[in-house]
C-alpha positions in Angstrom: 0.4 -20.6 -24.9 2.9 -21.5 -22.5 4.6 -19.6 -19.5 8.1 -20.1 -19.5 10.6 -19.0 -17.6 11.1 -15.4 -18.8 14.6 -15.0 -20.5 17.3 -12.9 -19.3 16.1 -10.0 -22.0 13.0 -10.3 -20.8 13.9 -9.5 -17.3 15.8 -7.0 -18.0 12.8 -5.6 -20.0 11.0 -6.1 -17.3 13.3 -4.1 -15.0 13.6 -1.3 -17.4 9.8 -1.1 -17.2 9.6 -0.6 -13.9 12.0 1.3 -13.7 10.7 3.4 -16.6 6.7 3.5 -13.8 9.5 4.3 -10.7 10.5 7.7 -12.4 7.2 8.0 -14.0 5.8 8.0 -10.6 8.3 10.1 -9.4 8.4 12.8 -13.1 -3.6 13.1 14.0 -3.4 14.3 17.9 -1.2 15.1 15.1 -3.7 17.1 13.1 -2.2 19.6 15.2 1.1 19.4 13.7 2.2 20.4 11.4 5.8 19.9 9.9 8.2 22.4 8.7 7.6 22.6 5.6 4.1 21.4 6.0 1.6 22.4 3.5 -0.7 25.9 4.3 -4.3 27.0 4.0 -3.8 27.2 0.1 -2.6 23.7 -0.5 -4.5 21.7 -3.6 -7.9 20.3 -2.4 -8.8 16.7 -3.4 -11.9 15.2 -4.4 -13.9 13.5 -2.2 -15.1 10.2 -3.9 -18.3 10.8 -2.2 -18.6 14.3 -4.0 -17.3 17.6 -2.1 -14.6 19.0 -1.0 -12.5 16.4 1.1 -11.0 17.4 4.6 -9.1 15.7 7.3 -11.0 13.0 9.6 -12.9 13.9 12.3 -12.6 12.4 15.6 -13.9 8.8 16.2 -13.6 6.2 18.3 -9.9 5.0 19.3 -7.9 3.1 17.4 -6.6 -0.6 18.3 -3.0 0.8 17.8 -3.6 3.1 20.4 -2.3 6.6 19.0 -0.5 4.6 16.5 0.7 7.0 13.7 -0.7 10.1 15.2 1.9 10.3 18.2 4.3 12.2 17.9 8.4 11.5 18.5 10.6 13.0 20.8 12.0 16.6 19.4 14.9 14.9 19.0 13.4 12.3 17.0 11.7 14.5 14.4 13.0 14.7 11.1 13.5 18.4 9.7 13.5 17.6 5.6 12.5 19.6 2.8 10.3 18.1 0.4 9.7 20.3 -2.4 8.3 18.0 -4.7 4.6 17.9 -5.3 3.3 16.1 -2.4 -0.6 16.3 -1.0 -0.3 14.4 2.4 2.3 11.9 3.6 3.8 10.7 7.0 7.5 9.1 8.0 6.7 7.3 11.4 8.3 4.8 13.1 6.9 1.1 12.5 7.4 -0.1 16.2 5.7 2.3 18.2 3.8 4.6 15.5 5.8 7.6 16.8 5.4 10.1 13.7 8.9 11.4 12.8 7.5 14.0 9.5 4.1 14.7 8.1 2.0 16.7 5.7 -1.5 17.2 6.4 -1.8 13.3 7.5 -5.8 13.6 8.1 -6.2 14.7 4.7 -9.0 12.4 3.0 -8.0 11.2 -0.9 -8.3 8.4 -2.8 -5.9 5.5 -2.6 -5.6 3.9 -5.6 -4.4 -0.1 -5.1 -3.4 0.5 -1.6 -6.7 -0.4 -1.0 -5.6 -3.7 -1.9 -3.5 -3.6 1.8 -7.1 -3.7 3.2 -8.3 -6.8 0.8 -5.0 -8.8 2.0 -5.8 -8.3 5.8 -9.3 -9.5 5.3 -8.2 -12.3 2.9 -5.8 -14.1 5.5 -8.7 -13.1 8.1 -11.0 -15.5 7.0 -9.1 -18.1 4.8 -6.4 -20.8 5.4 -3.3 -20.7 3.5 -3.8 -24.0 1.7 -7.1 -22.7 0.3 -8.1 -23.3 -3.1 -9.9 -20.5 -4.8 -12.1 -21.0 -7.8 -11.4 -18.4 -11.2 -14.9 -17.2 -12.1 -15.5 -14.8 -15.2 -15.7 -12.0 -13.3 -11.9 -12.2 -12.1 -10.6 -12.9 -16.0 -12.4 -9.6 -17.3 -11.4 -7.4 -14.4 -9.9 -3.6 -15.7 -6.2 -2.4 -15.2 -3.7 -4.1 -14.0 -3.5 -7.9 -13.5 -1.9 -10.8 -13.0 -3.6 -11.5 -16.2 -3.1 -15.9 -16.0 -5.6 -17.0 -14.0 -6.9 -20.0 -15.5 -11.1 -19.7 -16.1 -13.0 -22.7 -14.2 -9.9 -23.7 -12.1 -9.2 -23.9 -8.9 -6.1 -22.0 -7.9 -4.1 -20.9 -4.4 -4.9 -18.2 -2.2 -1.5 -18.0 -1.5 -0.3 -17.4 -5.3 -3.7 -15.0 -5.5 -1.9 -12.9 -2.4 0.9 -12.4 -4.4 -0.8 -11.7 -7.2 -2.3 -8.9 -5.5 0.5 -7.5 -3.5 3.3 -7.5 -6.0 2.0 -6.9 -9.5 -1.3 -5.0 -7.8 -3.6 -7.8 -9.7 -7.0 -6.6 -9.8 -8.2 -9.9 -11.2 -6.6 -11.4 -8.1 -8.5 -9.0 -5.5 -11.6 -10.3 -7.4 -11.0 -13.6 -7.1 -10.1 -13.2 -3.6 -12.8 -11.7 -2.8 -15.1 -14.4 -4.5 -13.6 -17.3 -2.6 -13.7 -15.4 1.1 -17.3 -13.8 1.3 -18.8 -15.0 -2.2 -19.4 -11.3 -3.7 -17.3 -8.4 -4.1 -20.1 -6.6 -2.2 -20.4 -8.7 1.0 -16.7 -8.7 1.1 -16.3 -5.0 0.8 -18.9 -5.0 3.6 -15.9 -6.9 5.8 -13.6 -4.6 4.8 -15.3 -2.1 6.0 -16.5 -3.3 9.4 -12.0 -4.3 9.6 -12.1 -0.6 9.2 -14.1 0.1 11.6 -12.7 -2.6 13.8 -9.6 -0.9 13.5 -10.5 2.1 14.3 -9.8 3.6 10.9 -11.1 7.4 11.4 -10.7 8.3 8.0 -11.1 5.5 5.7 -14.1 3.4 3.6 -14.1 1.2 0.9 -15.9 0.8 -2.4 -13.8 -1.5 -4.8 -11.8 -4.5 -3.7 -9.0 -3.6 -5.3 -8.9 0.6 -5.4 -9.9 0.4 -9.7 -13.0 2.8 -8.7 -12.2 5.9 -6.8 -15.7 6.7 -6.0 -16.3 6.4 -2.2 -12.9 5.0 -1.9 -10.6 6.9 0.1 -8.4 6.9 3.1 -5.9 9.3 4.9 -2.2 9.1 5.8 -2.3 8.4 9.5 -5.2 5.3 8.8 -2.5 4.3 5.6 0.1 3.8 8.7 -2.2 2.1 10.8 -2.7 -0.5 7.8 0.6 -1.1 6.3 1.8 -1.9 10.3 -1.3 -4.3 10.6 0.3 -6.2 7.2 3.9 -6.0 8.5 2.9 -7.7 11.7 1.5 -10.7 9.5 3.5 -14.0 9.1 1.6 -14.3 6.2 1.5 -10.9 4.7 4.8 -9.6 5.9 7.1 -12.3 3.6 4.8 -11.3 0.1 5.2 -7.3 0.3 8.7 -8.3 1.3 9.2 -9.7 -2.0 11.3 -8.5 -5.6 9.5 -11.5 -7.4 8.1 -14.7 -7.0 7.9 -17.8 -8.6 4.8 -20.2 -7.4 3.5 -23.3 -8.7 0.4 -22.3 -10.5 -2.6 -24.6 -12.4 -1.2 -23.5 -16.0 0.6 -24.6 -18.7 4.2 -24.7 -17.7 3.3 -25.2 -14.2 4.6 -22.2 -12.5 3.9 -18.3 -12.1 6.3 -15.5 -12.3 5.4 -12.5 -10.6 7.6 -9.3 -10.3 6.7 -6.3 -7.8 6.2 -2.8 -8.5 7.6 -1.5 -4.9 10.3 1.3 -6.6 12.4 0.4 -3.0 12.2 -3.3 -3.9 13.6 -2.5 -7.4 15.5 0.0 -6.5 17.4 -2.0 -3.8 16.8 1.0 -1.5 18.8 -1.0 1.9 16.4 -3.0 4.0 13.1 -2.5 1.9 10.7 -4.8 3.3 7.3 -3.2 1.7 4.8 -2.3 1.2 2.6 -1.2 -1.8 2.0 0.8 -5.1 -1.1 2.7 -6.1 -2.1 5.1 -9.1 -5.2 6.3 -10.5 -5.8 9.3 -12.2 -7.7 10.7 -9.4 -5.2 9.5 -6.4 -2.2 10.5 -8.5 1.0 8.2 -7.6 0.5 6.6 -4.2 3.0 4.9 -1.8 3.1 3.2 0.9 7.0 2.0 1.9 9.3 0.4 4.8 12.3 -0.1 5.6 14.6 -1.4 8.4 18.3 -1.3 9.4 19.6 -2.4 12.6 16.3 -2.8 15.0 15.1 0.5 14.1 11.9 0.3 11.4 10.6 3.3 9.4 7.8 3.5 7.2 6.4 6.3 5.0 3.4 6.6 3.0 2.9 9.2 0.6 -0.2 10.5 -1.2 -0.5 12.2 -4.9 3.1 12.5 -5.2 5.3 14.0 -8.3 8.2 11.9 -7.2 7.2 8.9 -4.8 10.9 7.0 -5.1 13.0 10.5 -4.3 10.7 11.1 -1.7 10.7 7.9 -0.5 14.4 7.9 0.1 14.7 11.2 1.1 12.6 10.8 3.8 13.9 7.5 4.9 17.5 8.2 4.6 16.6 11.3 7.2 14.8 9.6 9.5 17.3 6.7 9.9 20.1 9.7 10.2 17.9 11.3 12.8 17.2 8.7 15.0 20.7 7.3 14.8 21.8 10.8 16.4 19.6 10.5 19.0 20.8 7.2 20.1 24.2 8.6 20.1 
């Protein structure tokens, strides 16, 4: 079957869709702190993928953001927001320096969902060149969940489309194939996720799947969230993809040419100066989000973890930070 061009009734199906997932996802030296409305000793435990109760990270070595997203702002920088939604851990900090502006239990360990997939992207343009060709084995056409769902069995197809494949429509067929083409295996290339990790100095987070499918042994925290989404930001590669509403790439199939919509709410949304980041949802990690935003020079990012209303929260912790820091410039 071809892929054409989808029709304007299709894109607007398309939008309500999304549309229809954004309200569906929405119906540290600062392990010290603890915002306002921080949650207490009785807040909701998670499970920890390994089996257990899961905490918040214990100290490791330092990170290669020194401090990034566990500093904390200025008083006159914090943001003092109510967020009365379900929410198990999240963090509003500032993309330049890592200054956190809000937080809720930020060392708190849970699954992640596809933001793992922020991990598989660094490691990806790590150790590929953008004018790779990857090859489409079996194993990335019968992948489970989402997908891009048109990669062509046998052929050899770009990395580049394959990173937007994975960053916009969270294609778990794409992190496979990725995978494949860097290190071979999915299991030598979680391996390399793992030691970025470490390289990182990730305190609170490992890696089991390629693309966050399996919560098992997959898990990460708020502050080591931060540390990541900054890490794809500050790639020239990265940064334009998670940056993106849709794409449209050449592609080794029938009508020539991929079309690829993200599932950022923000992007969507048209939430002013969205410029990432990603998605995530499992049963287990609940609706997951990592988001950024900039307007003038000043850059916030959130990421938020098993919430009952990621888009609200989203904005209303963006719209408050970018408030609050405009005061204090004043």
């Amino acid at each position: 079957m071809s892929h054409r061009p989808p029709t304007r009734g299709q894109r607007l199906r398309h939008l309500v869709a999304a549309a229809a997932f954004a309200v569906a996802v929405g119906a540290v030296a600062l392990l010290v702190f603890m915002a306002p409305d921080a949650a207490g000793p009785g807040s909701p435990m998670g499970v920890n993928p390994a089996g257990g109760k899961v905490g918040s990270a214990k100290a490791g070595a330092a990170p290669v953001f020194t401090s990034y997203g566990t500093r904390l702002a200025p008083p006159a920088e914090r943001v003092r927001v109510q967020i009365k939604q379900g929410l198990v851990s999240g963090l509003l900090f500032n993309v330049r320096s890592g200054q956190v502006l809000w937080a809720r239990d930020p060392g708190r360990i849970l699954p992640i969902a596809s933001l793992t997939k922020m991990m598989t992207a660094l490691v990806t343009v790590a150790h590929s060149k953008p004018g790779d060709l990857a090859l489409i084995t079996t194993a990335a056409t019968h992948f489970v969940g989402s997908g891009v769902g048109l990669l062509p069995l046998g052929k050899r197809v770009p990395v580049e489309a394959l990173l937007y494949g994975l960053l916009l429509p969270s294609g778990n067929d794409a992190a496979i194939a990725l995978a494949q083409h860097v290190a071979g295996n999915q299991r030598r290339f979680i391996e390399m996720m793992n030691a970025r990790a470490r390289a990182m100095g990730l305190r609170c987070s490992h890696f089991s799947t390629v693309s966050g499918i399996v919560d098992q042994d997959n898990y990460s925290c708020s502050t080591d969230l931060a540390a990541l989404a900054h890490a794809v930001l500050q790639s020239p590669q990265l940064a334009p993809i998670v940056a993106s509403r849709s794409a449209i790439l050449p592609f080794p199939i029938k009508g020539g040419k991929l079309y690829l919509y993200n599932n950022n709410p923000l992007l969507l949304l048209r939430y002013p100066g969205t410029d990432g980041v990603k998605t995530g949802f499992t049963d287990a990690a609940g609706v997951c989000l990592v988001a950024s935003a900039r307007r003038g020079r000043t850059w916030l990012g959130v990421v938020l973890l098993h919430s009952a209303d990621a888009t609200e929260q989203a904005e209303k912790l963006l719209d408050t930070g970018f408030a609050t820091l405009a005061a204090a410039a004043r």
